[in-house]
PDB file with SEQRES, HELIX, SHEET and CRYST1 records, atoms N, CA, C and O in Angstrom:
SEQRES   1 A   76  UNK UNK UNK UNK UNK UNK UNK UNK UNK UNK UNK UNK UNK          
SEQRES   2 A   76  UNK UNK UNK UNK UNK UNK UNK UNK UNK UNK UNK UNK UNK          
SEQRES   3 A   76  UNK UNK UNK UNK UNK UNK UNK UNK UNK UNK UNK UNK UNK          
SEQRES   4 A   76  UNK UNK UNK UNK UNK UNK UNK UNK UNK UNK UNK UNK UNK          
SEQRES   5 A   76  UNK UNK UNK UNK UNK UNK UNK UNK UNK UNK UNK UNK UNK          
SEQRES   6 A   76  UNK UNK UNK UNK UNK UNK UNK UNK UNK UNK UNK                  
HELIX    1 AA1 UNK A   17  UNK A   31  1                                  15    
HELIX    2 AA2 UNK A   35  UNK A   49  1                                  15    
HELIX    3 AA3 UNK A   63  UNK A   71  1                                   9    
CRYST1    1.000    1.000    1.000  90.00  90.00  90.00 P 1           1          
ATOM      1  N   UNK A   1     105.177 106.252  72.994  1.00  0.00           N  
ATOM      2  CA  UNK A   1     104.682 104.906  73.068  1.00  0.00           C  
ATOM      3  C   UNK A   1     103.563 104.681  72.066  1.00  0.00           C  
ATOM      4  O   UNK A   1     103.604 103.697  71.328  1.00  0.00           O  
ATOM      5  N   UNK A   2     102.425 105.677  72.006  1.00  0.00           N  
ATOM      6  CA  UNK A   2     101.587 105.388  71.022  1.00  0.00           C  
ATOM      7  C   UNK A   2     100.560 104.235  71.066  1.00  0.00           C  
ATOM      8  O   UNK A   2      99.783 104.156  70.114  1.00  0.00           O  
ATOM      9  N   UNK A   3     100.491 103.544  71.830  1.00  0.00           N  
ATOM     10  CA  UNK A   3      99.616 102.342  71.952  1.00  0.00           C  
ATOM     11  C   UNK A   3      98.780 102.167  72.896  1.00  0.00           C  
ATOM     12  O   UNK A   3      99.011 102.792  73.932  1.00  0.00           O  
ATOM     13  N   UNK A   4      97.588 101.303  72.852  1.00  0.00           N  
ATOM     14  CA  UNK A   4      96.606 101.424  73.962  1.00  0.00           C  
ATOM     15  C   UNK A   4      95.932  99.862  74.071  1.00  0.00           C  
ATOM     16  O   UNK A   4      95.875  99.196  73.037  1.00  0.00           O  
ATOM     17  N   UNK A   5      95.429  99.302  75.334  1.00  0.00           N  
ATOM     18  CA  UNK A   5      94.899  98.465  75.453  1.00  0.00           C  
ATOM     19  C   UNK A   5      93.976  98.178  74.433  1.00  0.00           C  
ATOM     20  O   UNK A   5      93.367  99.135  73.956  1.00  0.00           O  
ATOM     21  N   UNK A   6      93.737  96.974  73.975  1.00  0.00           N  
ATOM     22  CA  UNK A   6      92.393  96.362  72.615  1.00  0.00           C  
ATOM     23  C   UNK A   6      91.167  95.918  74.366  1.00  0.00           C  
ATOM     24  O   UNK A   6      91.274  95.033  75.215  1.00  0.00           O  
ATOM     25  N   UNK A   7      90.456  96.716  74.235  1.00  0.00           N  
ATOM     26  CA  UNK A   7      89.423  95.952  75.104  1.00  0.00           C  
ATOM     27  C   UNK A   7      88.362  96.430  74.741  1.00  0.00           C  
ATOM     28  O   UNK A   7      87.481  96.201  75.570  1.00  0.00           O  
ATOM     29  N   UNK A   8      87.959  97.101  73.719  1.00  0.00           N  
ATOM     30  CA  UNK A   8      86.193  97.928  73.545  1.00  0.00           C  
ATOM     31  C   UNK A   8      85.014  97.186  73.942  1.00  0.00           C  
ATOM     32  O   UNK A   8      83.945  97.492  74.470  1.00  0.00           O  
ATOM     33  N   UNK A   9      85.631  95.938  73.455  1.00  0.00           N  
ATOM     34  CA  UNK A   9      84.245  94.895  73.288  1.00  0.00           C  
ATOM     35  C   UNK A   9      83.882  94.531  75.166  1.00  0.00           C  
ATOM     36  O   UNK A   9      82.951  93.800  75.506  1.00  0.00           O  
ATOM     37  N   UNK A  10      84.439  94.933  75.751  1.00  0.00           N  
ATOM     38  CA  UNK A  10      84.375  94.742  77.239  1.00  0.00           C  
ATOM     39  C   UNK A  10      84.063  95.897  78.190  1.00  0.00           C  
ATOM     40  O   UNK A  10      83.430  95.686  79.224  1.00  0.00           O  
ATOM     41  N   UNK A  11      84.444  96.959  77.898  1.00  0.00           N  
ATOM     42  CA  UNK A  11      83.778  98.537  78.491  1.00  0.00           C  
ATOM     43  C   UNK A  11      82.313  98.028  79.084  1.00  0.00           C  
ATOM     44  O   UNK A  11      81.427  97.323  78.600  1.00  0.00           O  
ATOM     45  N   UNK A  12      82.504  98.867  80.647  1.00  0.00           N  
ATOM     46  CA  UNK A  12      81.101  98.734  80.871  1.00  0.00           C  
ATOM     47  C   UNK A  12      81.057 100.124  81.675  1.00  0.00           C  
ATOM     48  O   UNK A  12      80.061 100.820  81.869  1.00  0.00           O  
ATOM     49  N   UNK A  13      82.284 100.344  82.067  1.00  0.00           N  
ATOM     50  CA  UNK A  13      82.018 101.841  83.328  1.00  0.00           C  
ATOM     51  C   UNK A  13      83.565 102.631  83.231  1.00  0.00           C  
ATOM     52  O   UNK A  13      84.432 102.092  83.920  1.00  0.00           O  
ATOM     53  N   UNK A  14      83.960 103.761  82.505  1.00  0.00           N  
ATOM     54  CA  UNK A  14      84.370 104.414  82.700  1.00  0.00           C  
ATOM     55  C   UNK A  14      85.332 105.158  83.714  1.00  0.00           C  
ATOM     56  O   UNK A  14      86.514 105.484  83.605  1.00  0.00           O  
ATOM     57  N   UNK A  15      84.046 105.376  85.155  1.00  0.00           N  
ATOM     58  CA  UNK A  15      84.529 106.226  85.966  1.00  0.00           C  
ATOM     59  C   UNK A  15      85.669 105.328  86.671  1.00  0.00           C  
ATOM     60  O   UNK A  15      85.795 104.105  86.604  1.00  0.00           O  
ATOM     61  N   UNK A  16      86.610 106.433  87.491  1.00  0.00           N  
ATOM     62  CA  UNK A  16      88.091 106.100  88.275  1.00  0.00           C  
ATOM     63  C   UNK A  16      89.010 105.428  87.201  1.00  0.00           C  
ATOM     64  O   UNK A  16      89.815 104.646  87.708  1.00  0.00           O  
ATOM     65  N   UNK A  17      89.099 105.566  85.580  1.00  0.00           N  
ATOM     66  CA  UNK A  17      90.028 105.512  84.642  1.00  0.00           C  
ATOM     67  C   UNK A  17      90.904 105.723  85.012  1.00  0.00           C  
ATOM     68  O   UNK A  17      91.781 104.933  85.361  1.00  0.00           O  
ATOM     69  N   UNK A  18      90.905 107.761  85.056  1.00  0.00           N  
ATOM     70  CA  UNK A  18      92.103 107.927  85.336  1.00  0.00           C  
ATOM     71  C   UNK A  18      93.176 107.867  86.221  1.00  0.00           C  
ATOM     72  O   UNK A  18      94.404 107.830  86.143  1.00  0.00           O  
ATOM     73  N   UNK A  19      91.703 107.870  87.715  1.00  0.00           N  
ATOM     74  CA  UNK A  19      92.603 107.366  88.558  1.00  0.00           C  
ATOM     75  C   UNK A  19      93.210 106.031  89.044  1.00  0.00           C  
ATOM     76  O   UNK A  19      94.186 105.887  89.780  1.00  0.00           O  
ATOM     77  N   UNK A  20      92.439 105.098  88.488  1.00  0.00           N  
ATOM     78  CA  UNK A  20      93.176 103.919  88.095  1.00  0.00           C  
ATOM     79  C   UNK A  20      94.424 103.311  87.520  1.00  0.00           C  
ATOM     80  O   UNK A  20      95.059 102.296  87.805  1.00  0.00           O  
ATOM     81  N   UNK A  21      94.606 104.471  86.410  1.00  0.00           N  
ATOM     82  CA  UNK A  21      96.017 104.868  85.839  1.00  0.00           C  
ATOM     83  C   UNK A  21      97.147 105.538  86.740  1.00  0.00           C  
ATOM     84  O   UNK A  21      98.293 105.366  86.326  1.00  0.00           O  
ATOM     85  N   UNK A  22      97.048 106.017  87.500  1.00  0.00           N  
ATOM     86  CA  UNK A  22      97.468 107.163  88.027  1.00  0.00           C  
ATOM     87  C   UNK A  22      98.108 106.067  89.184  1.00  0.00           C  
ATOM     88  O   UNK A  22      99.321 105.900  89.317  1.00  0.00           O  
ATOM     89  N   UNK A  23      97.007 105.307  90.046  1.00  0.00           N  
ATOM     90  CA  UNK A  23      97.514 104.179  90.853  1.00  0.00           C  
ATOM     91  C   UNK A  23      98.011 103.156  90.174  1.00  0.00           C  
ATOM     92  O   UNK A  23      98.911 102.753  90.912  1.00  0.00           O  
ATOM     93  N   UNK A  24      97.990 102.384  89.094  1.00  0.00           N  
ATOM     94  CA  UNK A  24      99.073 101.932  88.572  1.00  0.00           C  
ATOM     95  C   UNK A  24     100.157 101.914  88.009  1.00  0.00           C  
ATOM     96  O   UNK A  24     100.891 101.007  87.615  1.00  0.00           O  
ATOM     97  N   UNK A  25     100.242 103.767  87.989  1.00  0.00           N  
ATOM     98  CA  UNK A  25     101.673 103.731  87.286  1.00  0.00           C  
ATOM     99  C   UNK A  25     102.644 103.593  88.747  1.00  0.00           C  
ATOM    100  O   UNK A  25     103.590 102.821  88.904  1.00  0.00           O  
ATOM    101  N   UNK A  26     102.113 104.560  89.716  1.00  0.00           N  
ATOM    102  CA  UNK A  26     102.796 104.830  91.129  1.00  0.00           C  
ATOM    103  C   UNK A  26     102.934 103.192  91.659  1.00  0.00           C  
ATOM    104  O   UNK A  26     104.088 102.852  91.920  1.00  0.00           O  
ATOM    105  N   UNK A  27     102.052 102.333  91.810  1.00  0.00           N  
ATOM    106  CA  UNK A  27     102.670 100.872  92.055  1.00  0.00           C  
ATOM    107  C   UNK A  27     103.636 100.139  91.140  1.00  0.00           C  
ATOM    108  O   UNK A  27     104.473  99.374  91.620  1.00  0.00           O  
ATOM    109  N   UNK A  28     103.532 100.369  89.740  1.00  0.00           N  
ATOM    110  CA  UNK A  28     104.764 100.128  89.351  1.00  0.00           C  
ATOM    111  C   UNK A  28     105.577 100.531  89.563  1.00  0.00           C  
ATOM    112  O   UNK A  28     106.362  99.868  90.241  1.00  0.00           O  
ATOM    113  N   UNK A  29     105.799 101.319  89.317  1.00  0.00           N  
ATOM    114  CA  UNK A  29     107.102 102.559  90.170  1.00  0.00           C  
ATOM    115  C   UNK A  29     108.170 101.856  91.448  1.00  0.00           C  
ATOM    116  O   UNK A  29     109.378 101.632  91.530  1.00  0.00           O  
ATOM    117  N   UNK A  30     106.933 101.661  92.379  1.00  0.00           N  
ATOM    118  CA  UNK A  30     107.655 101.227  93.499  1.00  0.00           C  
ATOM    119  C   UNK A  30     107.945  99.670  93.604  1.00  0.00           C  
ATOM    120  O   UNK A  30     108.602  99.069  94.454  1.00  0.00           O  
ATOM    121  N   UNK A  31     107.133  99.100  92.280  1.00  0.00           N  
ATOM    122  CA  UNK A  31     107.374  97.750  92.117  1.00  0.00           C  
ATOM    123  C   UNK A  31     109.331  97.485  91.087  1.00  0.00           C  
ATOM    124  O   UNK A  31     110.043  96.524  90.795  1.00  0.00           O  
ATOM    125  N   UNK A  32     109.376  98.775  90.940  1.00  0.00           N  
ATOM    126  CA  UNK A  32     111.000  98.762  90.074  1.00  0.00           C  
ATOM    127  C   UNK A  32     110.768  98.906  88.750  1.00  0.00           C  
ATOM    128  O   UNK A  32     111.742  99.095  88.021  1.00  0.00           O  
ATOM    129  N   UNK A  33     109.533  98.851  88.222  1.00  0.00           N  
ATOM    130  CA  UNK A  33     109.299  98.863  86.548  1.00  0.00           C  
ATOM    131  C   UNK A  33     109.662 100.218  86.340  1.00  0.00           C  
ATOM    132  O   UNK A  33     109.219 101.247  86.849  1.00  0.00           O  
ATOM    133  N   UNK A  34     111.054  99.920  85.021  1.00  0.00           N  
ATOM    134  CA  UNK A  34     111.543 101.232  84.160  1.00  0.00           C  
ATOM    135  C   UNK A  34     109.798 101.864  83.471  1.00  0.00           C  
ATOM    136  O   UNK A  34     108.755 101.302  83.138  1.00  0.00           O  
ATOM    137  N   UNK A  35     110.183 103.006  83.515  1.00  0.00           N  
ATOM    138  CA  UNK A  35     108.839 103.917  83.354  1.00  0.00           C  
ATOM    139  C   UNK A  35     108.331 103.506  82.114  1.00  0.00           C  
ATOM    140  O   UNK A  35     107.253 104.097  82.183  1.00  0.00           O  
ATOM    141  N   UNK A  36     108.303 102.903  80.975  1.00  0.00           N  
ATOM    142  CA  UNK A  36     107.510 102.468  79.863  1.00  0.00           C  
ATOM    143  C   UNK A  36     107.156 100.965  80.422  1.00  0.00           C  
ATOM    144  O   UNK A  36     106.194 100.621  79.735  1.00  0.00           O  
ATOM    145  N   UNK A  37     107.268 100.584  80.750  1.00  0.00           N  
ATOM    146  CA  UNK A  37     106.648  99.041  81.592  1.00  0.00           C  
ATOM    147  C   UNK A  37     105.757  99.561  83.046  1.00  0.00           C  
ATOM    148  O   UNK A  37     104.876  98.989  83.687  1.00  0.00           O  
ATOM    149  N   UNK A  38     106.383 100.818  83.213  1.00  0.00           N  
ATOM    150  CA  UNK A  38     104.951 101.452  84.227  1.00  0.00           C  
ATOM    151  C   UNK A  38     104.119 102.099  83.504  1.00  0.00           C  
ATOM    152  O   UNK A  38     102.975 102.092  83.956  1.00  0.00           O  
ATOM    153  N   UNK A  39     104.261 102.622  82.608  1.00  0.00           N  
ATOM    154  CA  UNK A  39     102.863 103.071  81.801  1.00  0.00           C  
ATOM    155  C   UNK A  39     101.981 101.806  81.366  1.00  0.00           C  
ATOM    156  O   UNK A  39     100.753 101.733  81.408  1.00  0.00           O  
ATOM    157  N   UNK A  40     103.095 100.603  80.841  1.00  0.00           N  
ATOM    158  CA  UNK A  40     101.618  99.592  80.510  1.00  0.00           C  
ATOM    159  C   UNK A  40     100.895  99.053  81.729  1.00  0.00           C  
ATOM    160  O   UNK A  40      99.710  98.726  81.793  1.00  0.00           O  
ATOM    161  N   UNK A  41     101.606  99.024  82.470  1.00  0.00           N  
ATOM    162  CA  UNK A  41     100.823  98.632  84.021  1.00  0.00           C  
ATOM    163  C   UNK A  41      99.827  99.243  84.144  1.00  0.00           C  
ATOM    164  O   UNK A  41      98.765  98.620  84.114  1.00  0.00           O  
ATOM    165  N   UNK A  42      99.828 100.782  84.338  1.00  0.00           N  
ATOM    166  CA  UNK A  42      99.312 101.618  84.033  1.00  0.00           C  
ATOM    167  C   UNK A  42      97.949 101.617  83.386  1.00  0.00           C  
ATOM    168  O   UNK A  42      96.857 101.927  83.862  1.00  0.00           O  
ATOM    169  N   UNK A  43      98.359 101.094  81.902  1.00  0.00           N  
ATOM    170  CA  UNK A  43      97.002 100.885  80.597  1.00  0.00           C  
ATOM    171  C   UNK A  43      96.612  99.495  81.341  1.00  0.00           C  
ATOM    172  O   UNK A  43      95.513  99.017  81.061  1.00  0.00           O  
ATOM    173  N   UNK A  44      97.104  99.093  81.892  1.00  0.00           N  
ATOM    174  CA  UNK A  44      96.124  97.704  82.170  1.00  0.00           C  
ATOM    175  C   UNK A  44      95.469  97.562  82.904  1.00  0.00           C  
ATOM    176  O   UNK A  44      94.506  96.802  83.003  1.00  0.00           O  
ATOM    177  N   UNK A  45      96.073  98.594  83.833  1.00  0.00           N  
ATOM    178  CA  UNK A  45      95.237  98.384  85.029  1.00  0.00           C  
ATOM    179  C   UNK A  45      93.684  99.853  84.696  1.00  0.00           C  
ATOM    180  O   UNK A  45      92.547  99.572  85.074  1.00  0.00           O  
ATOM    181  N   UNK A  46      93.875 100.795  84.221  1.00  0.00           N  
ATOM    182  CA  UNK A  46      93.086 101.564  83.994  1.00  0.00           C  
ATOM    183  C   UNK A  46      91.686 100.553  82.617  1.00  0.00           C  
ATOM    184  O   UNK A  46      90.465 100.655  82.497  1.00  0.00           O  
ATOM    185  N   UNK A  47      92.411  99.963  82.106  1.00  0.00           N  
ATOM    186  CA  UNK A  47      91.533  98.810  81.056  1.00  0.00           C  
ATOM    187  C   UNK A  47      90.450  97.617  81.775  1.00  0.00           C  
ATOM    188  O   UNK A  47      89.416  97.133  81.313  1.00  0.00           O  
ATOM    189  N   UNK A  48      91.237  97.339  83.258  1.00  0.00           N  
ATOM    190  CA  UNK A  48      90.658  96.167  83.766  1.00  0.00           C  
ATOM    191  C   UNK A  48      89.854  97.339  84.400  1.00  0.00           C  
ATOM    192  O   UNK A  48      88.718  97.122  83.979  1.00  0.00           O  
ATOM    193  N   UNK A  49      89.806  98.231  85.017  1.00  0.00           N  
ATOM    194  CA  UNK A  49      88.686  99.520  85.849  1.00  0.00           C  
ATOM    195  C   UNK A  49      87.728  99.143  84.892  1.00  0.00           C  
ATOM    196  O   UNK A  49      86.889  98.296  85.198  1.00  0.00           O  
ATOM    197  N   UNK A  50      87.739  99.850  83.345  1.00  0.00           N  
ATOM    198  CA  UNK A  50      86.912  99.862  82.851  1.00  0.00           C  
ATOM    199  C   UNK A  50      85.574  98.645  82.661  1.00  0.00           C  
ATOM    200  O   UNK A  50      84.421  98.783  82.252  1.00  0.00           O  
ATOM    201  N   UNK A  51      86.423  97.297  83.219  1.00  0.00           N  
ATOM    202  CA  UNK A  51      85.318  96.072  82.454  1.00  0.00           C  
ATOM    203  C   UNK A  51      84.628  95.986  83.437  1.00  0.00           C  
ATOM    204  O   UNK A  51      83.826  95.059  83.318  1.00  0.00           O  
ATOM    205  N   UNK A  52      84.516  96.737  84.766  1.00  0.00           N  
ATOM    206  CA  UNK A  52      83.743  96.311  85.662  1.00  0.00           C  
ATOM    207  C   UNK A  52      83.048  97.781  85.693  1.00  0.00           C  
ATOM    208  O   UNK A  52      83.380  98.803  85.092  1.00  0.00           O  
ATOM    209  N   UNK A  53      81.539  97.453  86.953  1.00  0.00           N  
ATOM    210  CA  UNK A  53      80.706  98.617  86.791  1.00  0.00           C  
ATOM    211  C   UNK A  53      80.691  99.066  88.451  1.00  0.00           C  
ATOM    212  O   UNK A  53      80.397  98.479  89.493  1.00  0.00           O  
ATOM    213  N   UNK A  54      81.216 100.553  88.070  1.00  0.00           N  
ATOM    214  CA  UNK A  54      82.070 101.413  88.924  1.00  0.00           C  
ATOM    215  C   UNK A  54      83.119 101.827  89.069  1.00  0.00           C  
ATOM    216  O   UNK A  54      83.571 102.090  87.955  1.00  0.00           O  
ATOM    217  N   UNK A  55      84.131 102.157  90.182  1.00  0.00           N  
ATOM    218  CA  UNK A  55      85.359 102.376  90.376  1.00  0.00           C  
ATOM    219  C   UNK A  55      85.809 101.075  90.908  1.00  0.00           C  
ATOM    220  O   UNK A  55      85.378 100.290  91.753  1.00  0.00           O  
ATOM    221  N   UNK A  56      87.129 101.135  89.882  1.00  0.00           N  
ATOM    222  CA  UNK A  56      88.147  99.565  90.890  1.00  0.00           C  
ATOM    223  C   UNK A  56      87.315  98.652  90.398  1.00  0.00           C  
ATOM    224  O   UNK A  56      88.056  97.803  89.903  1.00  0.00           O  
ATOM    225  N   UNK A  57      86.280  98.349  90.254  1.00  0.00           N  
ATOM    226  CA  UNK A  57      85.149  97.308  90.096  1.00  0.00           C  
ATOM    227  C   UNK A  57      86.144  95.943  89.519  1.00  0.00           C  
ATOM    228  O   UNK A  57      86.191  94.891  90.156  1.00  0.00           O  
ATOM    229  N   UNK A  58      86.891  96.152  88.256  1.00  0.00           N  
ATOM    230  CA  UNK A  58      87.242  95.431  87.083  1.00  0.00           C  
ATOM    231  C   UNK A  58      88.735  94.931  87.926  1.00  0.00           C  
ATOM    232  O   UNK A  58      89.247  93.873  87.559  1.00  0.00           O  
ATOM    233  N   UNK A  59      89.153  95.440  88.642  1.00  0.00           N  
ATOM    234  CA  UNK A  59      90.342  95.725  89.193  1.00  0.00           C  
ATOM    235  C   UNK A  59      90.877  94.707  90.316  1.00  0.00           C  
ATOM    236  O   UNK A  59      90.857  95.253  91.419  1.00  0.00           O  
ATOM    237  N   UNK A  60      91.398  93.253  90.359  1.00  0.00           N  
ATOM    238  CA  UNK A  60      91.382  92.334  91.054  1.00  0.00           C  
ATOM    239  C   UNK A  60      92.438  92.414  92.010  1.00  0.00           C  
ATOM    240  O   UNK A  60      92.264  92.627  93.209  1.00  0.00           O  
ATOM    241  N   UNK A  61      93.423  92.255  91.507  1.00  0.00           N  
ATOM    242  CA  UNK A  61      94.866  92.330  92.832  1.00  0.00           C  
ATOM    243  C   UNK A  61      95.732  92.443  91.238  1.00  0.00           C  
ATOM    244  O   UNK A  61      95.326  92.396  90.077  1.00  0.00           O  
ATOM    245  N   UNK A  62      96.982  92.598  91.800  1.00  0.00           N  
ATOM    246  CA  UNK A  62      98.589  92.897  91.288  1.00  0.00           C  
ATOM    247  C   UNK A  62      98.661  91.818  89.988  1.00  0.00           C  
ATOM    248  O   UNK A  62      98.454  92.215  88.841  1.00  0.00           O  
ATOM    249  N   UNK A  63      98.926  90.639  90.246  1.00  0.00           N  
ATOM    250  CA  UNK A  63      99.236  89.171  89.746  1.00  0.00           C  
ATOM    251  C   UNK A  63      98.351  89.912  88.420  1.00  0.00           C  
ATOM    252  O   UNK A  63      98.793  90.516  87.443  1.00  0.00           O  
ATOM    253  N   UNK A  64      96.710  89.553  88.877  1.00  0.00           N  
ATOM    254  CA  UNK A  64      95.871  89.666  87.875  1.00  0.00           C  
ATOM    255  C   UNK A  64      95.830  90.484  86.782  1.00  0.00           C  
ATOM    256  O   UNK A  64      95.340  90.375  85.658  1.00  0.00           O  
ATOM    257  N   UNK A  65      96.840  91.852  87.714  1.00  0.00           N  
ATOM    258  CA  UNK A  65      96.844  93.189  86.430  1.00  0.00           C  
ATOM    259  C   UNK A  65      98.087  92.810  85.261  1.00  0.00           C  
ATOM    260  O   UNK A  65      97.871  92.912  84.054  1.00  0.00           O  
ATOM    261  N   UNK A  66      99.049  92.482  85.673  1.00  0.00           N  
ATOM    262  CA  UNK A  66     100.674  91.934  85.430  1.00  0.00           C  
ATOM    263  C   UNK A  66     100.413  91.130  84.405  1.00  0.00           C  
ATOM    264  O   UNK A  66     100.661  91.361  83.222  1.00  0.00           O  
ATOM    265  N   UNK A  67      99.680  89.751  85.068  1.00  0.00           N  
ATOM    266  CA  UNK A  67      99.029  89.283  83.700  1.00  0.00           C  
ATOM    267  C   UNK A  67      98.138  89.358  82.443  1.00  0.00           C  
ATOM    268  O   UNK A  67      98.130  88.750  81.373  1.00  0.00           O  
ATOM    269  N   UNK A  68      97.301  90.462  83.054  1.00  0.00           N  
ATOM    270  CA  UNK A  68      96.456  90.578  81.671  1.00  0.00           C  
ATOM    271  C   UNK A  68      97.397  91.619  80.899  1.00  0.00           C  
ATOM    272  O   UNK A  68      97.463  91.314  79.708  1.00  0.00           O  
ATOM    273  N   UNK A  69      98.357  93.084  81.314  1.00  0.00           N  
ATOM    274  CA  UNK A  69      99.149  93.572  80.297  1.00  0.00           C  
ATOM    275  C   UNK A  69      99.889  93.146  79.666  1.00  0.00           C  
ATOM    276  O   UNK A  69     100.278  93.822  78.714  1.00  0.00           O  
ATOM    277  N   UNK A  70     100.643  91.336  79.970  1.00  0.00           N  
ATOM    278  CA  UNK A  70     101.507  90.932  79.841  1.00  0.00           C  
ATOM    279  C   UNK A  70     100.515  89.619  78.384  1.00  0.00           C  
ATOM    280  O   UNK A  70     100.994  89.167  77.344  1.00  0.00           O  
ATOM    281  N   UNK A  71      99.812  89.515  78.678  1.00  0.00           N  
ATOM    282  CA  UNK A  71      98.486  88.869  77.894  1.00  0.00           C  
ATOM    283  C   UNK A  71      97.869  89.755  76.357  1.00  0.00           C  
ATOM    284  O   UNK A  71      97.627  89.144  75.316  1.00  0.00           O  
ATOM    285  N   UNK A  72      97.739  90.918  76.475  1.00  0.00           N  
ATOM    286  CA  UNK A  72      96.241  91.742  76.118  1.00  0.00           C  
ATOM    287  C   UNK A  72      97.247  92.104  75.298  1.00  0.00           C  
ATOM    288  O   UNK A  72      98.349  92.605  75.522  1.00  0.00           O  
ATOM    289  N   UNK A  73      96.799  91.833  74.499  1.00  0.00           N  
ATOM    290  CA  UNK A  73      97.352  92.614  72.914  1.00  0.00           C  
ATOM    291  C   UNK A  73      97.387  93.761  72.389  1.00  0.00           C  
ATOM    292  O   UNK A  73      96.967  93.429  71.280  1.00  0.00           O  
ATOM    293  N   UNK A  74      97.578  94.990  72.298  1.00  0.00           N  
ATOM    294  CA  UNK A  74      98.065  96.420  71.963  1.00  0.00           C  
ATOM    295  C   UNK A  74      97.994  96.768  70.573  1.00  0.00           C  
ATOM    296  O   UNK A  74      98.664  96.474  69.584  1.00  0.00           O  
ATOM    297  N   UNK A  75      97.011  97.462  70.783  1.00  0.00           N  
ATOM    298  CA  UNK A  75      96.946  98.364  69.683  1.00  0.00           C  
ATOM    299  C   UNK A  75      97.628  99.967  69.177  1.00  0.00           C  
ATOM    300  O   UNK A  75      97.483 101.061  69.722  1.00  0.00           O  
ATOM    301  N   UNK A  76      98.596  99.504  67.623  1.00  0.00           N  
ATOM    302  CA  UNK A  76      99.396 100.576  67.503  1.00  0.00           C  
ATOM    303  C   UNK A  76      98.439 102.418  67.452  1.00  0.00           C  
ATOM    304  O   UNK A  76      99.097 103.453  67.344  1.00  0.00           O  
TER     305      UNK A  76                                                      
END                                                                             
């Protein structure tokens, strides 16, 4: 795949990345997304962790994640 969320300018907290990733690939999963549409779920939802300060912080509901990967522009 090679690509990653564009969000630098928005980073504020790090921590529960990965596990942020980790819970969005497994909800895609069970949401039916073929596994490269669960990895961007995945980057988006681990991207929205990051803009908030803490764990989950950035992290709103489903809709919100769906739309911003489906939004957020990718960098090769």
């Amino acid at each position: 795949m090679g690509s990653e969320m564009c969000i630098r300018d928005r980073v504020k907290c790090t921590c529960g990345c990965g596990d942020a990733f980790d819970a969005g690939y497994a909800v895609a999963l069970v949401q039916g997304f073929d596994p490269e549409t669960a990895v961007r779920f995945a980057q988006a939802t681990s991207a929205l962790n990051a803009t908030g300060l803490g764990s989950q912080a950035g992290v709103k509901d489903f809709e919100h994640t769906l739309n911003f990967m489906k939004t957020t522009k990718v960098r090769a």
